[in-house]
C-alpha positions in Angstrom: 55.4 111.0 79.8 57.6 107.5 79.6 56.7 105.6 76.7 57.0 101.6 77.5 57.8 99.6 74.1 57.6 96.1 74.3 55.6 93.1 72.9 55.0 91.1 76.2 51.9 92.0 77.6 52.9 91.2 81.1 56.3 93.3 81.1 54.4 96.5 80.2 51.6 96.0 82.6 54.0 95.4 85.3 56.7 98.6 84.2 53.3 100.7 84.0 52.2 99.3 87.2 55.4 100.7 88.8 55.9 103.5 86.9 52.6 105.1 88.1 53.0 103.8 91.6 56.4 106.1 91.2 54.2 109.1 89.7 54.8 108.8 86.0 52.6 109.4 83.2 53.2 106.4 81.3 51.9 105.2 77.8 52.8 101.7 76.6 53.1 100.2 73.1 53.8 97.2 71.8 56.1 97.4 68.5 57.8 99.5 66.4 54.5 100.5 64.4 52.7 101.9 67.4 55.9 103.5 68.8 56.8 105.6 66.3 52.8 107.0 65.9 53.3 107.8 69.6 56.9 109.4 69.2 55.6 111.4 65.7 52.8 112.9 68.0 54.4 113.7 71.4 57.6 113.8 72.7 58.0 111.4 75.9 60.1 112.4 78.2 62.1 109.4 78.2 61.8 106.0 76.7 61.7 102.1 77.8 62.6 100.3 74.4 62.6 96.5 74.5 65.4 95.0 71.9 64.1 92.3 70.7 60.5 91.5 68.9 58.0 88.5 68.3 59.3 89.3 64.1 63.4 89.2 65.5 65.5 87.5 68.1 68.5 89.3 66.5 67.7 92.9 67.8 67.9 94.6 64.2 64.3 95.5 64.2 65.1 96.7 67.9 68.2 98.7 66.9 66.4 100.6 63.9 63.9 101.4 65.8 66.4 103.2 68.3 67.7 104.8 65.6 64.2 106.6 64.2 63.3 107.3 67.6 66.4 109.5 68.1 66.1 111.3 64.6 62.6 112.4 65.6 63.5 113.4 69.4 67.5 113.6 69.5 67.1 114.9 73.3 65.2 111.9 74.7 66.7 109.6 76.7 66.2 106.1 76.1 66.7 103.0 78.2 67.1 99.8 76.5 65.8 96.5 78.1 67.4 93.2 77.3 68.3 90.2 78.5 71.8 88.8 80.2 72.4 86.5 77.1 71.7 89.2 74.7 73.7 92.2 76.3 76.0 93.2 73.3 72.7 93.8 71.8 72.6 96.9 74.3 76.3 97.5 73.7 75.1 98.4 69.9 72.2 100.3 71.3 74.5 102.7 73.2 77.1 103.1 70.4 73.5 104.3 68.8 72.7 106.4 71.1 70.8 104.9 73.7 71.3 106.9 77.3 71.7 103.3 79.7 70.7 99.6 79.6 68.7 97.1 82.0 68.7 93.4 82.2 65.9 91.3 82.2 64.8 90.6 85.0 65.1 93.9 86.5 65.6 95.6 89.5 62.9 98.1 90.4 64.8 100.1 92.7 67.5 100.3 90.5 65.5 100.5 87.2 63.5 103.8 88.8 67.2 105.5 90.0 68.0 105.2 86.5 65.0 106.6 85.0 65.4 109.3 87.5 68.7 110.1 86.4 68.3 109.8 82.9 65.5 112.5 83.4 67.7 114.8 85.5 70.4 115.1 83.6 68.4 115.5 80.0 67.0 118.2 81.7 67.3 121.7 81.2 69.4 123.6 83.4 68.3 125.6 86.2 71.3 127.0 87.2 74.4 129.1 85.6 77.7 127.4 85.7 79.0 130.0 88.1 76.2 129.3 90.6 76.6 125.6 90.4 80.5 125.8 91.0 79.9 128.3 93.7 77.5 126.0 95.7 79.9 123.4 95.3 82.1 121.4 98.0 85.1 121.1 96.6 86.6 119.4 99.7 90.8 119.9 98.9 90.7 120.6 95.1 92.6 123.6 94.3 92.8 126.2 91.6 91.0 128.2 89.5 92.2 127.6 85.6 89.3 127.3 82.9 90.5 123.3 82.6 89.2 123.0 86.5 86.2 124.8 86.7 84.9 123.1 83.5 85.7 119.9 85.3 83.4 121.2 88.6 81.0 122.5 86.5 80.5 119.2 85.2 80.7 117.6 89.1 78.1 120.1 90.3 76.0 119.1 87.7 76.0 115.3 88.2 76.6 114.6 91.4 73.1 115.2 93.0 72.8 111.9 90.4 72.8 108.6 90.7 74.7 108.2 87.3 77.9 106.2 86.7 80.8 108.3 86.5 84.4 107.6 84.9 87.2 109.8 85.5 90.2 109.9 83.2 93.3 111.3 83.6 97.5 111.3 84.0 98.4 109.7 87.0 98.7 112.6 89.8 95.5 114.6 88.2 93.5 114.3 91.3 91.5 111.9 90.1 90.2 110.7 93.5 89.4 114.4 94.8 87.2 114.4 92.4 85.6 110.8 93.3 85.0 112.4 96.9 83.9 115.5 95.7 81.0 113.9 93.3 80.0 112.1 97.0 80.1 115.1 99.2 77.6 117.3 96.9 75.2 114.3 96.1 72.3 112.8 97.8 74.5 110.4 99.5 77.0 112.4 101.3 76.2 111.4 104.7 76.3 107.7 103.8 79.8 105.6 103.1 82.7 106.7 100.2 84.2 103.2 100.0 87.7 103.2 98.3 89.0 100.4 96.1 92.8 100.3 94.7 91.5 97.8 91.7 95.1 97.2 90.4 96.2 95.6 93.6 94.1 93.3 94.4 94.6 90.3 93.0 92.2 87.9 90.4 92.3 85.2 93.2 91.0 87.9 96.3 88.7 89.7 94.0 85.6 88.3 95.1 86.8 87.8 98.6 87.6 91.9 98.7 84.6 92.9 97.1 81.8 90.2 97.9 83.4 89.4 101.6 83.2 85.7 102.5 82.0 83.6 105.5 84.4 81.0 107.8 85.5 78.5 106.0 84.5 79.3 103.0 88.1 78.5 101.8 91.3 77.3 103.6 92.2 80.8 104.8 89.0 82.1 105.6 89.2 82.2 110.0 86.6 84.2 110.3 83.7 86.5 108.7 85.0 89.3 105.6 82.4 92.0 104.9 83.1 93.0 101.6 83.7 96.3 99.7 80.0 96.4 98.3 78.5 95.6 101.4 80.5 98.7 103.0 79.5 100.9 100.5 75.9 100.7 101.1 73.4 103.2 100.5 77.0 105.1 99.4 79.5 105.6 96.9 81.8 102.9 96.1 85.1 104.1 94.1 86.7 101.9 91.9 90.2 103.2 91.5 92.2 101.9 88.5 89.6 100.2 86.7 92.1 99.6 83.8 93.9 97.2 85.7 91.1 94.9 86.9 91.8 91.4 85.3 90.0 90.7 82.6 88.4 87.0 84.4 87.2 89.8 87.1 85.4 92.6 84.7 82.6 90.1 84.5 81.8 89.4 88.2 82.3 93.1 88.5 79.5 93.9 85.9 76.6 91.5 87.2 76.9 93.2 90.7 76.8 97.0 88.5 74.2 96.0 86.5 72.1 93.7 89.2 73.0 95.3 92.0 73.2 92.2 94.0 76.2 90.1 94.9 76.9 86.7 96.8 79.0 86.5 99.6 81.9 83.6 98.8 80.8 80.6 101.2 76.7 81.8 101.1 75.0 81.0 98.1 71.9 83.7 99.4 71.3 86.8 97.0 72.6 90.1 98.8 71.3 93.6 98.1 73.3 96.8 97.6 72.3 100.2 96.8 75.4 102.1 95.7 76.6 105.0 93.5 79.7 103.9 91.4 82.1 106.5 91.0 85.5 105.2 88.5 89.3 106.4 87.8 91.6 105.1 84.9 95.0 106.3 83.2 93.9 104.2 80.8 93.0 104.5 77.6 90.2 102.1 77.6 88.3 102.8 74.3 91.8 101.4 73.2 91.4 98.4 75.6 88.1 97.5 74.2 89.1 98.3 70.5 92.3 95.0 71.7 89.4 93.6 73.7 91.6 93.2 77.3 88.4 95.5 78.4 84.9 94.4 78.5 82.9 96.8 76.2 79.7 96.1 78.0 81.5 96.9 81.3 83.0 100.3 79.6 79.3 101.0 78.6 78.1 100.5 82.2 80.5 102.7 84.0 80.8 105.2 82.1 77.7 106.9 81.6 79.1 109.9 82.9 83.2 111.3 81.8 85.1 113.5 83.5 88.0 114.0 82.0 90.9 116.1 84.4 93.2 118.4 82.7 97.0 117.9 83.1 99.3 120.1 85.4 100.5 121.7 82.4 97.5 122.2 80.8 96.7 124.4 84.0 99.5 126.2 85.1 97.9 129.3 86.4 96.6 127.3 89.1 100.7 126.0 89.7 101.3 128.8 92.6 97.8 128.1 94.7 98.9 124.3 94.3 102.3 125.2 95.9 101.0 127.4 98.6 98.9 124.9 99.8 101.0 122.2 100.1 103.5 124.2 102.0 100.6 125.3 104.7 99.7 122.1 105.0 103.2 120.7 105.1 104.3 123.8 107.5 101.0 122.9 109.7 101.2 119.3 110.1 104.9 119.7 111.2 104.7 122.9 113.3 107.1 124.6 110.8 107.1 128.5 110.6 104.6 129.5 107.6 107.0 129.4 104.2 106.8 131.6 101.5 107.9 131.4 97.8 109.5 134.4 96.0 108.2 135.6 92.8 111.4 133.3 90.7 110.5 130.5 92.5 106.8 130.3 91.6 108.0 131.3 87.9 110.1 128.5 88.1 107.4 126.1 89.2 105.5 127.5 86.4 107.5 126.2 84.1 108.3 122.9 84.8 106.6 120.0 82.7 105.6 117.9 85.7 104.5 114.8 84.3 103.4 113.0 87.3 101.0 116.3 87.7 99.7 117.5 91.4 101.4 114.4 93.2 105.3 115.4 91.3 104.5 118.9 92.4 103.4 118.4 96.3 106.5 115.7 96.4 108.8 118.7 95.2 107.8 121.5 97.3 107.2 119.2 100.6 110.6 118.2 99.9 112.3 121.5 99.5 110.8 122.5 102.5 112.6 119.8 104.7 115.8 120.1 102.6 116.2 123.9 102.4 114.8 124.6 106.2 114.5 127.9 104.8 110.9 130.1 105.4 111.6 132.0 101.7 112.3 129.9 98.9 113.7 130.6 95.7 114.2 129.1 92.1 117.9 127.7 93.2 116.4 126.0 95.8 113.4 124.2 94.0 116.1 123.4 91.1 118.9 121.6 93.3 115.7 119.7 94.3 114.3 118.6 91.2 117.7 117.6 89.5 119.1 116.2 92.2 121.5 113.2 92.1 123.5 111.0 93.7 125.8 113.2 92.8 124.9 116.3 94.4 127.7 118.4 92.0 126.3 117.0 88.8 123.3 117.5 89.3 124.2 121.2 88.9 126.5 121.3 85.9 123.3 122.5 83.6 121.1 124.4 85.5 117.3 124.4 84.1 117.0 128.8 83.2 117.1 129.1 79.8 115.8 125.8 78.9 112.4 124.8 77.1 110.1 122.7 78.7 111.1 119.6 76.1 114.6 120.2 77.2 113.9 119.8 80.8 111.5 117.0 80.6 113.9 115.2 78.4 116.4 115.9 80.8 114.3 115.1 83.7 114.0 111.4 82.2 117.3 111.0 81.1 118.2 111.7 85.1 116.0 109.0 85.8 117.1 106.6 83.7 120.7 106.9 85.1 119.4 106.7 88.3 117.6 103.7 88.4 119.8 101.7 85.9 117.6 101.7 83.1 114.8 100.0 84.9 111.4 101.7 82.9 109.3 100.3 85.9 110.9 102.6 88.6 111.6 105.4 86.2 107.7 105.8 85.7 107.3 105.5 89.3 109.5 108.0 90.2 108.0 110.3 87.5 104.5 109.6 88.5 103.6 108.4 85.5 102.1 105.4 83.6 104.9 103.1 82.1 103.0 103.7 78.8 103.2 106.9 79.1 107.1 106.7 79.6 107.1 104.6 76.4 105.6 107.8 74.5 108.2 110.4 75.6 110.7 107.9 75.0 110.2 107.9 71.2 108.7 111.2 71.3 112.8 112.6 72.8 114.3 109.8 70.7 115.8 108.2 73.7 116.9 104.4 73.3 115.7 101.9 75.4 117.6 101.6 78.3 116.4 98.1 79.7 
C-alpha cells in the first residue's frame, strides 16, 4: 500500500487517481494526525509525504513528521513532494532520511519510475550475491578481489533500476566501465549510453551541448545541434566529472534531472526526455557542498545510488589479470606474438603503488611491450619502464627491489617533478591523478613545493 499525505484535496485525488490506474493500493491522508494512525496500524510500502501544511509554510511540521514516520517503519521509503521555491526543504528531508524528492508540479512518468524504484530496491532480495554477480555483464571489467565483486554486487543489484547513481573514485578506477556496465544489465540496454566529459565543456556551451540549439539561435549557430539529452533518450546519459561542472551550470543541470524536460536554445517549446542518469567524480563532493562550490540539492539528486570503486592497490590480487589483459589486447590489436610475463615481473607489478590505478597500469605494460619487443617480460624490463628518464642511465642508479611502496611512490613523484620542471599540473597528469591528490602526497612525503 502507498500512503498519500497531503492537505490539498485535489493533489491526493489526482496521485490516487494515478496510482491506481498504475495498480497500487493506495490510502490517502491529509496531515500529520491521520498519517501517523495509518503508519501505527500498517506498514505502507512506501510513502508520498507533502512538506508543507495549512498550520506551516516553513516545513517543520513536514520534517517532524518525516522523522516519526521513520522511527515507526525505518525500512519504508518515503518520497517527499515540494515545490521548486521550497527545495532545500527536501534537501533537509533527505539528510533525515527521506529515500528521493519531487517537485510540484510533477511529472507522472517520472514520479511512477521513482516510486518503482524506491519499491525495488527497499525490497528484499531474491537473489544471493554470487548469483547476481554471475548473471552479470561485466562488459571489460576485470578481476576478482573482494573490493570488485562488492562493487558488482552492488551494480547487479541496481541496475535493472531506474535510480540515480554516483560513482566515486581515483582517477583511472574504471569508473566509466562501471557507467556502461550499470546500462548493459538494465532495462535500457538496447536503447542509447550517451557519454558527457562534464569538465570540458565550457559554462558558455553548456546548454548548447546538452539542450542542442536551433539556426541562429546565436551568432555561431549554422545549423541544427541535437543535444546530449535528446540523444540519450529512453537511455542512459553519463555525466562524467560531475565535480567540475561550473557552478552557474549545476542549476540548469538539475531542473532537466528533476523535471525531466529541457528547452532547446533558440525554441522556447518544452522538450521531453526519458533517461537514466548514471555520474563519475574524483571529487570529494560532500566537501564541495560543506564550501558550497556544489549544489547540495543537485548532490541529493544524483546520488541516490553510491558506488564507490576501490583503488589499484586496495586490489592487487586482481594486478596480474589486469596485466594479461592488456597485453592480449595490445598483442591483438597490433598483430604482435601473444606476450607473457614471468613470475618476477607480475611480483613486481604487484607491488607498485600505481596511483593513477588501471589507466597507470595499462600505460606501463602497453608500453613495455613496444619498448622491450620481447614475447617474455621480466621485472628489469617493467622497471627501466617505469623509472625512466631523459636520462636513460639515471634512471637506473636506484633500482626499485628492496624498496617499500612509500619509497617508490615518493620516488616516482620526485621523477616527475624533475621531469616536468616543477609544473604540479603535468606532474598529476602524468601520474593519473587529481592535482589535489598530488597536493596530499606532497605533504604526506614532505616534499616542497616545486612551482
Amino acid at each position: 500500500m502507498i500512503l498519500i499525505i497531503d492537505d490539498d484535496s485535489a493533489v491526493r485525488s489526482s496521485l490516487s487517481f494515478m496510482l491506481k490506474r498504475a495498480g497500487y493500493e493506495v490510502e490517502a491522508v491529509s496531515g500529520p494526525r491521520e498519517a501517523m494512525e495509518v503508519i501505527r496500524s500498517v506498514a505502507p510500502s512506501l510513502m508520498l509525504m507533502d512538506m508543507n501544511f495549512t498550520l506551516s509554510t516553513s516545513g517543520e511540521e513536514g520534517l517532524t513528521l518525516l522523522k516519526q514516520a521513520k522511527l515507526f517503519r525505518p525500512h519504508t521509503p518515503v518520497i517527499l513532494m515540494t515545490a521548486w521555491g521550497s527545495i532545500q526543504l527536501a534537501v533537509q528531508g533527505m539528510q533525515a532520511g527521506a529515500f528521493d524528492f519531487i517537485t510540484k508540479p510533477w511529472n507522472n512518468a517520472a514520479l511512477l519510475q521513482r516510486i518503482e524504484t524506491a519499491l525495488e530496491l527497499s525490497a528484499p532480495q531474491k537473489e544471493t550475491a554470487q548469483e547476481q554477480n554471475d548473471s552479470l555483464q561485466r562488459s571489460h571489467i576485470i578481476g576478482k578481489s573482494k573490493g570488485l565483486m562488492e562493487v558488482l554486487h552492488t551494480v547487479a543489484r541496481i541496475a535493472r533500476t531506474n535510480a540515480s547513481v554516483l560513482i566515486t573514485g581515483e582517477s583511472g578506477t574504471g569508473k566509466e566501465l562501471i557507467a556502461e556496465a550499470i546500462h548493459l544489465n538494465s532495462q535500457r540496454a538496447k536503447q542509447p549510453f550517451v557519454k558527457v566529459n562534464l569538465g570540458g565543456i565550457s559554462q558558455s556551451l553548456f546548454e548548447s551541448e546538452m539542450f542542442g540549439h536551433k539556426k541562429g539561435a546565436f551568432t555561431d549557430a549554422h545549423a541544427d545541434r541535437t543535444g546530449r539529452f535528446e540523444m540519450a533518450n529512453r537511455g542512459t546519459i553519463f555525466l562524467d566529472e560531475i565535480g567540475d561542472l561550473d557552478p552557474s551550470c549545476q542549476v540548469k543541470l538539475l531542473r532537466v534531472l528533476q523535471d525531466q524536460t529541457f528547452e532547446v536554445l533558440g525554441d522556447s517549446r518544452p522538450r521531453k526526455t526519458d533517461i537514466r542518469v548514471v555520474s563519475a567524480t574524483n571529487a570529494d563532493l560532500p566537501a564541495m557542498v560543506a564550501e558550497r562550490s556544489f549544489r547540495e540539492d543537485l548532490f541529493y539528486r544524483i546520488n541516490l545510488i553510491t558506488v564507490k570503486l576501490p583503488a589499484l592497490r586496495e586490489r592487487r590480487e586482481d594486478i596480474p589479470l589486469l596485466a594479461r589483459h592488456f597485453a592480449d589486447t595490445q598483442a591483438r590489436i597490433n598483430g604482435l606474438p601473444r606476450t607473457e610475463f614471468s613470475a618476477d615481473a607480475l611480483q613486481f607489478l604487484s607491488r607498485l603503488p600505481f596511483p593513477g590505478n588501471i589507466r597507470e597500469l595499462k600505460n606501463l605494460v602497453e608500453r613495455t611491450m613496444l619498448v622491450s619487443g620481447k614475447e617474455l617480460l621480466d621485472a628489469s624490463d617493467f622497471d627501466a619502464q617505469y623509472l625512466r628518464q631523459s636520462d636513460a642511465k639515471s634512471s637506473h642508479q636506484t633500482p626499485l627491489a628492496g624498496m617499500t611502496l612509500d619509497e617508490i611512490e615518493r620516488k616516482t613523484i620526485l621523477q616527475a617533478l624533475e621531469r616536468y620542471q616543477g609544473n604540479l599540473s603535468q606532474v598529476a597528469l602524468s601520474l593519473g591523478i587529481s592535482r589535489a591528490a598530488l597536493y596530499r602526497r606532497l605533504e604526506k612525503y614532505e616534499i616542497g613545493n616545486a612551482e
